[in-house]
N, C-alpha and C positions, 0 to 999 in steps of 0.2 A: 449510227447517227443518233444525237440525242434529239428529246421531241422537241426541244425548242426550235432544231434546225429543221423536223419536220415541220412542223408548223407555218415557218416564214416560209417553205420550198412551196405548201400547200398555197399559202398567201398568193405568193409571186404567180404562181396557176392559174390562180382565181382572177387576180389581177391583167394579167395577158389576156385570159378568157373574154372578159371584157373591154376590154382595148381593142381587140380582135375583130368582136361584135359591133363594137362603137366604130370604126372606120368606114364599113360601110355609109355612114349615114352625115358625115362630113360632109360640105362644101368643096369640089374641085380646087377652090382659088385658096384653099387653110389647104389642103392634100398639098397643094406645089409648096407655097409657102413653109411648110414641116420639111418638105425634102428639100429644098435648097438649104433649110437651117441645118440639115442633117449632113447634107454633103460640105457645108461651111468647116462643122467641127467636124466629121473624120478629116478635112483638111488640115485642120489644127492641131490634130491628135499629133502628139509625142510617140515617139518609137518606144515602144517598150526596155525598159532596162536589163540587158541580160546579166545575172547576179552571181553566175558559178564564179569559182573558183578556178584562174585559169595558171598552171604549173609551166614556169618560164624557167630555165636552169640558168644560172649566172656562174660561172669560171671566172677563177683569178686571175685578174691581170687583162682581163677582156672589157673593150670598152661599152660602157652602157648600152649606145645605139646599136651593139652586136650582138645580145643574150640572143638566144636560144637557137636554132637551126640555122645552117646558111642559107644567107638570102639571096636569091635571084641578082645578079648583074653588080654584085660588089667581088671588086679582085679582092685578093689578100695583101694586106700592105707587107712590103719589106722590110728588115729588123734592120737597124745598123750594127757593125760590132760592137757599143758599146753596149747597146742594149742588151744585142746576144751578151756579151758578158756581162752583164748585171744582172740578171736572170739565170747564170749557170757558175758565179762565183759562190752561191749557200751551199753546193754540191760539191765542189772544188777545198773549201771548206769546212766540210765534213767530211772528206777522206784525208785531209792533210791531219787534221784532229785525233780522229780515228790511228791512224798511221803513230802520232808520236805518243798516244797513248799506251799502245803496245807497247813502243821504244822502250816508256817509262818503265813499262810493269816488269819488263825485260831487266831489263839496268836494275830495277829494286830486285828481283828474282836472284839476277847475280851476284849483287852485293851481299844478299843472307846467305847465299853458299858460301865467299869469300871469309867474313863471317867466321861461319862453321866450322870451314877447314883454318882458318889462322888460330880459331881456341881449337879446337882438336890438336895441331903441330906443337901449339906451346904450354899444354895442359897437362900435366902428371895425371894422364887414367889409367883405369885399370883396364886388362886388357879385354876383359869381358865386356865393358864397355864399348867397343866397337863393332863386337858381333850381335850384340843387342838389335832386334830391330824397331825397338824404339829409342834408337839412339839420337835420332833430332830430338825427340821430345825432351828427351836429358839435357841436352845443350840447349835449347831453348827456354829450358826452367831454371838451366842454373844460370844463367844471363838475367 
């Protein structure tokens, strides 16, 4: 602590001490008078504000009033199928994607063999050329 906070702590000591001392020597009718004022405002007092930081998880697709844990006496609502299917056609959609992708890569795969072997059939090489095993690379360079 620094001494400035000593000092007010010592203050506030000093201060009670006194207060302390002084009550004895009050009027009954100021003693009630203090306490009905005193039980007026903790009546009035405000609840304390709790300030933490409270972690609610929020899910896609879930509605406001339902973040975080299940709550006590709510069923679970029913989907319709369009919903179900509006919700499970992104997935439907990315295997159909996926799917013709391959097709493609396939079909361009075969077409560069096609390709290869039509110049290879009508190409005057030499025959060492074909034992070569860099023989794509040769037909892909003279292309």
């Amino acid at each position: 602590m620094s001494s400035l906070e000593n000092t007010e702590l010592e203050f506030a000591r000093q201060l009670r001490r006194a207060l302390d001392e002084t009550t004895a020597s009050l009027p009954p009718a100021t003693v009630d008078r203090l306490a009905a004022a005193r039980r007026a405002a903790l009546s009035r007092k405000k609840p304390d504000a709790v300030s933490a930081p409270v972690f609610v998880p929020a899910f896609a697709g879930m509605p406001a009033g339902m973040t975080g844990l299940p709550q006590a006496g709510l069923e679970p609502r029913r989907r319709s199928r369009l919903r179900r299917f509006a919700l499970a056609w992104p997935l439907v959609a990315l295997v159909v994607s996926l799917i013709g992708i391959a097709y493609w890569e396939d079909h361009q795969r075969t077409a560069e063999l096609a390709d290869i072997d039509a110049a290879m059939l009508s190409d005057d090489l030499p025959l060492n050329a074909y034992l070569d095993h860099g023989f794509n690379a040769y037909l892909s360079r003279g292309h």
